[in-house]
N, C-alpha and C positions, 0 to 999 in steps of 0.2 A: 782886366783879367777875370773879375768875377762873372762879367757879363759874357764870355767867352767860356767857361766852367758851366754857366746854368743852361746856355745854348748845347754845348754837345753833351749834358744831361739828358736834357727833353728830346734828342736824336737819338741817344742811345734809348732810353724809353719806347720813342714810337717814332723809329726813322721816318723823313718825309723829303720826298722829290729827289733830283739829283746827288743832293749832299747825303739825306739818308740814304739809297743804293751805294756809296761808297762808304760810306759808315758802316753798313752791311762785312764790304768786302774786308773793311779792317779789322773788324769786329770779329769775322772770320778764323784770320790768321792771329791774330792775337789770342784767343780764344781754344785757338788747337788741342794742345795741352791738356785745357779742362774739358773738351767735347770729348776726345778720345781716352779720359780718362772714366769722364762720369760713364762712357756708353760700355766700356769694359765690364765698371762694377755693377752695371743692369743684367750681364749675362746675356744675353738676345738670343732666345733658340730659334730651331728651326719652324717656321709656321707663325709666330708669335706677331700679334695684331701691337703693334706700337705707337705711342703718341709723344710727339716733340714739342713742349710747350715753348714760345720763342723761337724761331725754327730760323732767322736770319733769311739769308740766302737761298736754305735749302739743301748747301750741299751734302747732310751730315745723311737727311734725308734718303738722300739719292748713295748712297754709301750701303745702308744699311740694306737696303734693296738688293744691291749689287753683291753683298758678301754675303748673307744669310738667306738661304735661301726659304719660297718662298713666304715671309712673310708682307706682314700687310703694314704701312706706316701712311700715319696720321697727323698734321702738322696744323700749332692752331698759333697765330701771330696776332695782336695788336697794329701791328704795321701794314698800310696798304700796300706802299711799295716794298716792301720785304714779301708780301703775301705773292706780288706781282714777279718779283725777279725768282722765287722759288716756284711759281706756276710753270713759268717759260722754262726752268733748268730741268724739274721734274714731270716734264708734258710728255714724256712716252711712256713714264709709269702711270699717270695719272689714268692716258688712255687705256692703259693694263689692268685698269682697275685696281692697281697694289697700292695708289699713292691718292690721301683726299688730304686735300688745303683748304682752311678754310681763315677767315679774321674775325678776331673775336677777342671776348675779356675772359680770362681766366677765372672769374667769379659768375662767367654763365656759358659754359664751355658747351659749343653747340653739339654735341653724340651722345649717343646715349648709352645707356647703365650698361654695367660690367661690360664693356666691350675689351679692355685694353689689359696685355697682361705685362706691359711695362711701360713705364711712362716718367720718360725723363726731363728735365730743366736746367739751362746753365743762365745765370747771371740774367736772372728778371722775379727774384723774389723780393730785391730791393723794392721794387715798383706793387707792387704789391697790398693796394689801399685795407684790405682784410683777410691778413693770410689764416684765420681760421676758416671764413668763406671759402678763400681757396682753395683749402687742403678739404676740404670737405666735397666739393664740388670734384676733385681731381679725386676722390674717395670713390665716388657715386660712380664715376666711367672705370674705374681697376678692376678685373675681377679680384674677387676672394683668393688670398696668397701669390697677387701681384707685386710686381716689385716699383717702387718710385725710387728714385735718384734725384735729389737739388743738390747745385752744385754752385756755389758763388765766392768770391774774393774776401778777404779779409778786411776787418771792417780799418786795422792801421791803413791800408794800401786803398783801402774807397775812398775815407775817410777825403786823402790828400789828391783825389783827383775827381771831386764832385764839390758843387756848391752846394752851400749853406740854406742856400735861397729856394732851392730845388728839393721838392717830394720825394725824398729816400729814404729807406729807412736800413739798419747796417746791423749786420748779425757778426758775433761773437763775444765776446772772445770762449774759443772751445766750441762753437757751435749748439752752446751750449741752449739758446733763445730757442733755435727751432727746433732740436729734438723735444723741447716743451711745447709746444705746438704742433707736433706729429702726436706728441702722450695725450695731450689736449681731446685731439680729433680720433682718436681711437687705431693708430696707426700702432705697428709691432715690428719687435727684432730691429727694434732702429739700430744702424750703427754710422759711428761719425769716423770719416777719413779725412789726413791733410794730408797737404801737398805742397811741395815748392819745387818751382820749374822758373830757376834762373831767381829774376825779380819778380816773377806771381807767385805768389802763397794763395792757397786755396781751401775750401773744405769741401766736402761729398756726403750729404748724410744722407744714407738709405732707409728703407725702412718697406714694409709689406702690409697690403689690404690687413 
């Protein structure tokens, strides 16, 4: 069992081959709830250049394209086949120019300064080896009075479906760890929202360049 816990860790982490692409797909629908919740409290206006750290599949991607018009979305993944199954989903935006994918680590996020006037994240701050690096690097691409969203699970509810053995690390309770860590890196107007949808409990803390 443990060996089964630290395997779909390190998938969810950084999907790989068949099993990641459907780790993707679950990951997906599981996940609903907190995509359409965190993408809510971003606000998305019209025009506004967007970046999805973790982007899965893509489809949230391809959403935001289709209902806001136009803006520009940016998608940055660890994952090669996540990077690959969200290329092929968003290959006619891509050609439009409204959609760049690229793979990458979060602590050397490949665009450049203030381009992004929002830029969100669900459920990969766990992974996370230096989230002042992070939040700092994810600082430098925001414009000035942009808005960030992280959004991830409660640490009772991670706690019991991640191994021990496995590179995670688990925020809460209150969400209390990372608004110190947005105070930390010079971020503002944080504010912390929860959630519960069914059996996921969530948090959402926002916060501006």
């Amino acid at each position: 069992m443990g060996f089964i816990k630290t395997y779909l860790a390190s998938q969810s982490r950084r999907p790989k081959g068949i099993i990641g692409k459907l780790m993707g797909i679950l990951m997906f629908k599981i996940n609903a709830p907190m995509n359409e919740t965190t993408i809510q409290l971003l606000g998305i206006d019209e025009g506004d250049y967007v970046l999805e750290i973790g982007f899965g599949n893509g489809k949230y991607i391809a959403e935001i394209i289709q209902k806001v018009k136009g803006t520009h979305v940016h998608g940055l993944d660890f994952s090669d086949a996540m990077v690959q199954t969200a290329t092929k989903l968003n290959k006619a935006f891509i050609e439009q120019g409204r959609v760049h994918i690229e793979q990458g680590d979060i602590e050397k996020i490949p665009f450049g300064d203030v381009l992004f006037d929002k830029i969100f994240t669900v459920n990969t701050i766990y992974f996370w080896s230096d989230p002042i690096l992070a939040l700092r690097e994810i600082k430098r691409v925001l414009k000035p009075g942009g808005r960030l969203v992280i959004t991830f699970r409660s640490k009772a509810i991670m706690s019991q479906r991640t191994s021990g053995e496995y590179d995670f690390s688990l925020y809460t309770p209150e969400a209390e760890e990372v608004e110190n860590l947005l105070k930390e890196t010079g971020y503002s107007s944080i504010s912390i929202h929860h959630f519960r949808d069914k059996s996921i409990e969530y948090y959402c803390v926002a916060a501006e360049h």
